[in-house]
C-alpha positions, 0 to 999 in steps of 0.5 A: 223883687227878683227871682232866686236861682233855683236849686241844682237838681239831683241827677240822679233823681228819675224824672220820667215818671213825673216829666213829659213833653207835649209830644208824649202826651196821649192823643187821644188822652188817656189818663191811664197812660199819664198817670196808670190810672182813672182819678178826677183830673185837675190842670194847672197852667204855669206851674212855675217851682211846682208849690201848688202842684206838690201840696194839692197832691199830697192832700188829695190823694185820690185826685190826678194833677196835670202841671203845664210849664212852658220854660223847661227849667222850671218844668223839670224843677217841679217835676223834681219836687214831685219825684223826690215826694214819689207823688204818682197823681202829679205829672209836670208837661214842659210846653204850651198850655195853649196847645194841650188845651186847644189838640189834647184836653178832651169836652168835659173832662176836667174838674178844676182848670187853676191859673195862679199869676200867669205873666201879665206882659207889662206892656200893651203891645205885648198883652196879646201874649197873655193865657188869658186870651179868647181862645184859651177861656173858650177851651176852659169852658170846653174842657170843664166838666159840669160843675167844673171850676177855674181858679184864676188868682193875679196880683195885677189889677189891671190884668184881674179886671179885664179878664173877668170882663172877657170871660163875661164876653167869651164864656157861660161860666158862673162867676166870679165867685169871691175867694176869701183870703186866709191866713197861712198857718205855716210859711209855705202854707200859700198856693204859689211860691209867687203868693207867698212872695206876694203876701210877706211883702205885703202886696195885693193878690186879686182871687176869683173863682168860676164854675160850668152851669150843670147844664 
């Protein structure tokens, strides 16, 4: 199933607001400088056309969103979604989401920490370039608040079970705790466009959650 061309954004849509890159994040963070104010921070890596970021915004107002896409194109697409709906509490970073973790993301910091469909690098030579590597799952736990939690969905049950089986080996974090699924009351009633895509056609998607102990 191939990707469909993304639409043409408007130019003259103001992306500032709502599109930094790695070397305009705040070092050390300061929320306020991304979003102009203090909110409970959620992050998610590979945020792809944007689906995730534009719904979780709008539904909960009083929560700041921090979008990481590495490919600029689809950065600056979501980052567009987000304008258009003049969502202040979301902000796109086009770049690495292994270095805003590693050099940006501050101990205890973030509530949530959501990874939907990451890339599986099909072949095995190539696996070392997935997110879900040591170093990355140590930096979730880092950043994770108390109670904290990480939502890692995919539909590759290969890439599924041996990511439980490193988070078992590299962290302390709880889980996995099962996330049913649900039925779509609307057609983009889905987490990800990549779900959505998934689940028309027919196609398993694997879902587990995992929280910080409180101490």
């Amino acid at each position: 199933m191939g990707r469909r061309a993304l639409r043409k954004i408007d130019p003259d849509i103001d992306l500032s607001r709502h599109l930094k890159t790695f070397d305009e994040l705040p070092q050390p963070w300061n929320a306020d400088q991304i979003f102009g104010r203090p909110a409970p921070l959620e992050v998610e890596v590979g945020s792809g056309k944007g689906l995730f970021l534009r719904c979780a915004a709008e539904a909960v107002a009083d929560v700041n969103y921090l979008g990481i896409e590495i490919t600029q194109k689809f950065a600056r697409f979501a980052a567009a979604g987000l304008a258009r709906r003049g969502l202040g509490n979301a902000v796109v970073v086009a770049g690495d989401a292994l270095r805003v973790f590693a050099e940006v993301l501050p101990s205890e910091a973030i509530r949530a920490v959501h990874v939907y469909f990451p890339d599986p690098w099909w072949k095995k030579r190539h696996r070392r370039r997935r997110v879900m590597r040591d170093s990355f799952v140590r930096d979730v736990q880092r950043v994770l608040e108390p109670g904290g939690t990480l939502h890692f969905w995919t539909d590759v049950e290969e890439y599924f079970t041996t990511t439980l089986a490193l988070l078992a080996e590299q962290t302390r974090l709880e889980g996995p705790l099962q996330v049913p699924e649900r039925p779509a009351e609307n057609d983009l009633d889905y987490r990800t466009h990549f779900e959505r895509r998934m689940r028309l056609h027919g196609e398993a998607v694997y879902r587990s959650q995992f929280r910080k102990p409180n101490a």
